[in-house]
N, C-alpha and C positions, 0 to 999 in steps of 0.2 A: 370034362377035359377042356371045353373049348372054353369053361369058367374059368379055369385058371390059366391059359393063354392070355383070356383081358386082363387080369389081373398081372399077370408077369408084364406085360403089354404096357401097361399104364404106369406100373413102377418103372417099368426101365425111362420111359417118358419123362416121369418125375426124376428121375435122377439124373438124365442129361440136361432138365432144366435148371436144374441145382447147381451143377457141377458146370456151367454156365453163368449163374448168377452170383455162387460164392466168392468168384475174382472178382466181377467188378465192384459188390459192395466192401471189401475188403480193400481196394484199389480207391473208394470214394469215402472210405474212413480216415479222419483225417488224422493225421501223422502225430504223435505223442513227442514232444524234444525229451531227452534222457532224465532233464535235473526235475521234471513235471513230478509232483508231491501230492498228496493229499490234503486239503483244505485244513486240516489239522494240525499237518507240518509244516505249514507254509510259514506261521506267524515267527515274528521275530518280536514282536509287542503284545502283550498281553492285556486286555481289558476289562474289567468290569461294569457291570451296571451303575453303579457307584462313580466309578470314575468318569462313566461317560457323562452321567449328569452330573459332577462337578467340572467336568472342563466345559459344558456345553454352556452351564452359567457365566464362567469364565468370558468367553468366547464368540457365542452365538453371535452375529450379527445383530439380526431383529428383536434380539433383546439387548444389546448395545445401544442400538438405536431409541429401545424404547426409554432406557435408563436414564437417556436424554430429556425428556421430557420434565423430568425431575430437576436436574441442572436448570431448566428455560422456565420452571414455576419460580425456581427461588430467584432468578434472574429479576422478575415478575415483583417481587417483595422487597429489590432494592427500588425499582422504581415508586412502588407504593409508599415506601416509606419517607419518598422526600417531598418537601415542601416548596411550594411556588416562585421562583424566581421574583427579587426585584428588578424593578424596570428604571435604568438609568438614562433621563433625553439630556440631553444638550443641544443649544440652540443660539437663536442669534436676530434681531429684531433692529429696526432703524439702521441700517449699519451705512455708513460713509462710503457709497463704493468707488468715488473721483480721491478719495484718500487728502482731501486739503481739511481736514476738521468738522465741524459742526458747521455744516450750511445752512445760513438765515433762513435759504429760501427755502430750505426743508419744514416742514409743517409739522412733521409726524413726530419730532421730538428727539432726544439723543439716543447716541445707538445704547444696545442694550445687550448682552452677554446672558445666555440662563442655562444651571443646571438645577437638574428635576429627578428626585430620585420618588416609585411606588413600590407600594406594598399591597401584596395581599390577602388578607385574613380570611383564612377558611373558618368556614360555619360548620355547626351541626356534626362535629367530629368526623368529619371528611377521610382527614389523613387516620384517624382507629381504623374507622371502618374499611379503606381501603388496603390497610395492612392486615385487619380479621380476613378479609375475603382473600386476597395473596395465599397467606396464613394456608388459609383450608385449600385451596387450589395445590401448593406444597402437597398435602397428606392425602389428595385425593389422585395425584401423578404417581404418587410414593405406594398407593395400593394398587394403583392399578399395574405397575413393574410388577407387584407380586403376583396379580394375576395373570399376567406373562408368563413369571416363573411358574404359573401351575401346571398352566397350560404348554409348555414349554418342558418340564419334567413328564409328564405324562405324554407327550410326542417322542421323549428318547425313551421313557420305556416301551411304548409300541414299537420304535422300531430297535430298541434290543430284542422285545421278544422275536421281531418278525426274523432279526437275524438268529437266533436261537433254533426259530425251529426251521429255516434254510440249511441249519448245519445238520440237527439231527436227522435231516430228508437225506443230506449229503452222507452220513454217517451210514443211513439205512441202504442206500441206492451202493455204497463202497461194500458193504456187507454181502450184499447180492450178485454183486461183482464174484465177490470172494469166492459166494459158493459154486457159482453156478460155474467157475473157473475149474471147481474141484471134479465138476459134475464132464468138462469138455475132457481131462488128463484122462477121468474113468474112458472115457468112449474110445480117446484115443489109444490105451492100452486093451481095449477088448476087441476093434479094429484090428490091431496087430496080432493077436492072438485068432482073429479072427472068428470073435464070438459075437459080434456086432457090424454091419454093412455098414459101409462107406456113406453111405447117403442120409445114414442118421447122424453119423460125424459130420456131417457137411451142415444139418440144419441145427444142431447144435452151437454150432461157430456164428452162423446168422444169428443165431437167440443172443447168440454171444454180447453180436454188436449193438444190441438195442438195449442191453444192457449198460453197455459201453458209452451209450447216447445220452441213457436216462442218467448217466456222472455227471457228461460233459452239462447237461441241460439244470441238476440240480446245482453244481457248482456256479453254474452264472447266475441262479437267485441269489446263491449266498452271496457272490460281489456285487452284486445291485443290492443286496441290503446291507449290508458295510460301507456301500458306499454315501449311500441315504446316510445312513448312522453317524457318518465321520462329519455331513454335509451339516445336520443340524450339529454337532459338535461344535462348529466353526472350525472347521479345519481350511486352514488353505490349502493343504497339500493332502489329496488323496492317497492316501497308502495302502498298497495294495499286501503289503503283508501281515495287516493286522489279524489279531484272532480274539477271537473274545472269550469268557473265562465266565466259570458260574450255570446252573440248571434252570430250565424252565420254573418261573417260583410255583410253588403249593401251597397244601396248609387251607387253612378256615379262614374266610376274610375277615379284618382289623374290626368291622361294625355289624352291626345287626338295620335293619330297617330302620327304629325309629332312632337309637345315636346316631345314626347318617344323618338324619334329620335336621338332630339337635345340631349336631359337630356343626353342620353345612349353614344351619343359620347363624350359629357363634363366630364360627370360621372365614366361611368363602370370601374371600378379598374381590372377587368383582362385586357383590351385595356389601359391604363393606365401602368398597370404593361409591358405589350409587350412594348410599346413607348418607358419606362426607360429603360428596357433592350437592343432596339436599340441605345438608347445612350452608357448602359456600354459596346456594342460589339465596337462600334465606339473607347469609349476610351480605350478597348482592344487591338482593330487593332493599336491606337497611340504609345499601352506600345508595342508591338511586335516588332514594327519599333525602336522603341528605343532600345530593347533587341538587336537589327542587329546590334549596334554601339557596339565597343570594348570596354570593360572597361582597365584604367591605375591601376596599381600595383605597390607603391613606398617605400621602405623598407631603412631602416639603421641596421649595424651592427656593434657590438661590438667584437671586438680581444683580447684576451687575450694572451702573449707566457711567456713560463715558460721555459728558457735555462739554462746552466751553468754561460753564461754570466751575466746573471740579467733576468731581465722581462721587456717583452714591451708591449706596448700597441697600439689597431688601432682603426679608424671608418671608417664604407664605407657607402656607397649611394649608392643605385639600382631603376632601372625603368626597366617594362618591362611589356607587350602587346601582347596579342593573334594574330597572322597573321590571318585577316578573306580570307585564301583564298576557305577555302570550304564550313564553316558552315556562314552562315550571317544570321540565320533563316529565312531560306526562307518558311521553311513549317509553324511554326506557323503564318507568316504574310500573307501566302496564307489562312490557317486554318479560322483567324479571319476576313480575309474578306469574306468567304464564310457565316459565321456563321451571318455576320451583313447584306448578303441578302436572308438567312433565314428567321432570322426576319424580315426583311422587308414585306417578301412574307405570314408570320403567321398575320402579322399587317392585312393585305388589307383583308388575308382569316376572320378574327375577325371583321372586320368591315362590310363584306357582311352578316355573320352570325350572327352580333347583328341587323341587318337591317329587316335579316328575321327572326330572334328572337322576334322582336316588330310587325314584321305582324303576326304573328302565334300567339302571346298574344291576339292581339287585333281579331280576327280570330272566338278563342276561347271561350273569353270574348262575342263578338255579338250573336255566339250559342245558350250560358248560358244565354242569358238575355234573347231570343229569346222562348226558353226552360221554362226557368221561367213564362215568362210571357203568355204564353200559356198556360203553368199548373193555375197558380191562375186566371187566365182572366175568364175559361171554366171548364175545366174538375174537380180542387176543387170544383167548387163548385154543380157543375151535380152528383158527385159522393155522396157527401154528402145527395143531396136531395133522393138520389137512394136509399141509406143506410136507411133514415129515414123511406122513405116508404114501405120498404120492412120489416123492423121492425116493423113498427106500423100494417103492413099487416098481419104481422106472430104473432102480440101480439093477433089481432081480427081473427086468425083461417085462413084469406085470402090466404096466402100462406104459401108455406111448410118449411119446415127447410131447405131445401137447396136452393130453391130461397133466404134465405133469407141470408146463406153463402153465395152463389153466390157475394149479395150485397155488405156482411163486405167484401171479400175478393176483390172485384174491389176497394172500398173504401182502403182497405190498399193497395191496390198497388199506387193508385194515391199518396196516404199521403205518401208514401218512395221514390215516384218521385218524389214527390215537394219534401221532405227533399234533398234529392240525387239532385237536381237543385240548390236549396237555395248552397250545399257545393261547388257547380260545380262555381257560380259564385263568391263565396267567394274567393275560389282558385283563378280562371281567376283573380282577383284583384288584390290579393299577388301575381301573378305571371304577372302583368303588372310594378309593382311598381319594381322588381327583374328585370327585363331587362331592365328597362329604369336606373339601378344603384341606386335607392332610395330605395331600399329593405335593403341597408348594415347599419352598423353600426362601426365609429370607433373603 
């Protein structure tokens, strides 16, 4: 007897505490406006993966920027390709400056009038070779945009997928909503009928709200990652009604171990870009050696003289040539050959590290599928049975309310594992196709 006095005791405790706490959490739940939708219905625009990475090429800023670089080489190849100004003096010698004629007393002769035009002959094919290295600078800016673009396509599919699986969280979290909504109507018609206390209606409406929470909470991933998404897009204007269109990808990935290989060393436009650049350090080092040769200087000049006598007139000829006895550029011919086994040494370090680039894809990838597939093979579908029966247990009085959260609550951790998988391998895929060089885009 006196057992079930504590017990009646403690319940009525819990239920004044309840019946307590249910206003003010209900009171600190924040307010829903009318026109409020589901992340689904929200979009007025619909998007693809596809379209995001063609607007993002479009658009992107820092690849705007980079595409610059391209424009400022060939800028590089007008200057290369001109040749040296002549040099015109004009002058003026003995001149009369009291303006009465040719003064006896002057010694130094009648004035004299000169124009003096040079020339500079470039040696040692100067102006080629300044235009080959131009030249190659052109095609080594021009690859390196495309590895922008790769890297830059494979940023908008990470963050399409990350939006993808923000929705499907949001998808599963509205789901759970759904039911557990079905599960508050039950209590509150067995209340009324009076086959279930008040106090388990009351902590049903709490479980309510933390359901309610975990919407509000997975809805602001999915606008933080739309908005990410829009940001590398180049959007200037964030829009908050976008929706995106399209499933987490699947399927077997595009390569195997060693065509990732091959593709990656045929393909990758940064190994690519280093290769040309070892050629312009090459034809660099050729211009330097040429810069070591002396250029000729060859000039004519015109004489004017203004005497008492009359006026004469002259032409002269001139050649003349830098003595290389100190400067022969030796430091930029030492400079460009260090720089072309630099590169050399950046080649071989890129080509280890796209070797282990494509094992760590591939690494990652067997995880994910590993991951996956152990989620759907077992634990989907065990969880699900879990859930049902702990519902249908808790419908017929069998178990309590928390066994039967217990249940929802393993069931949604499995369902945002397996979402959280599904994006893990999506990714692995986009990021197989990105190191084997098939992720770019001219």
């Amino acid at each position: 007897m006196n057992l079930h006095w504590l017990q009646a005791g403690a319940l009525a405790g819990r239920t004044r505490w309840l019946l307590f706490l249910c206003p003010l959490v209900l009171a600190a739940q924040p307010a829903q406006p009318p026109s409020t939708r589901s992340a689904q219905g929200l979009a007025d625009e619909t998007l693809t993966i596809d379209e995001a990475v063609q607007e993002a090429l479009e658009h992107n800023l820092g690849l705007i920027a980079e595409r610059y670089n391209v424009t400022i080489a060939q800028a590089a190849t007008i200057t290369a390709a001109l040749r040296p100004n002549p040099v015109l003096s004009l002058g003026g010698e003995h001149l009369d400056l009291l303006g009465t004629g040719f003064d006896l007393e002057n010694g130094a002769g009648p004035s004299e009038y000169i124009a003096r035009t040079d020339f500079v002959i470039e040696r040692a094919n100067k102006r080629r070779r300044r235009i080959e290295t131009a030249r190659l600078g052109v095609e080594t800016a021009e690859l390196e945009v495309t590895e922008a673009i790769r890297q830059l396509v494979l940023e908008i599919q990470g963050a399409f997928v990350d939006a993808q699986l923000a929705r499907e969280n949001v998808a599963l979290a509205e789901t759970n909503l759904g039911n557990f909504k079905q599960v508050v109507a039950v209590n509150e018609r067995r209340v009324r009928s009076g086959d279930l206390a008040e106090v388990e209606l009351l902590r049903t409406r709490v479980a309510l709200l933390q359901f309610q929470n975990e919407i509000v909470a997975r809805r602001s991933d999915l606008r933080t990652a739309l908005n990410r998404l829009q940001l590398l897009m180049g959007r200037a204007t964030i829009r908050g009604d976008l929706r995106i269109a399209g499933e987490l990808r699947s399927g077997p990935a595009g390569f195997n171990r060693e065509s990732a290989k091959r593709t990656a060393a045929d393909s990758r436009p940064d190994l690519a870009a280093l290769r040309r650049s070892q050629a312009r350090s090459l034809a660099e080092l050729r211009l330097e050696l040429a810069r070591g040769k002396v250029d000729y200087t060859v000039g004519t000049e015109y004489r004017r003289q203004q005497g008492v006598n009359g006026r004469a007139n002259s032409l002269g000829v001139f050649f003349s040539l830098p003595l290389p006895v100190y400067d022969r550029n030796q430091g930029e011919i030492e400079r460009a050959r260090q720089e072309q086994r630099q590169v050399e040494a950046r080649i071989r370090e890129l080509e280890l590290g796209i070797a282990v680039d494509v094992e760590n894809a591939f690494v990652e990838h067997e995880a994910a599928r590993e991951q996956l597939e152990s989620i759907e093979s077992r634990m989907l579908r065990e969880a699900r049975e879990v859930r049902e029966i702990a519902e249908y247990s808790y419908s017929r009085g069998e178990a309590s309310l928390i066994e039967f959260l217990d249940a929802q609550r393993a069931f949604n951790e499995v369902m945002q594992a397996h979402n959280a998988a599904r994006a893990a391998y999506a990714q692995s895929l986009y990021q197989i196709d990105a190191v084997a060089g098939a992720g770019g885009r001219p």
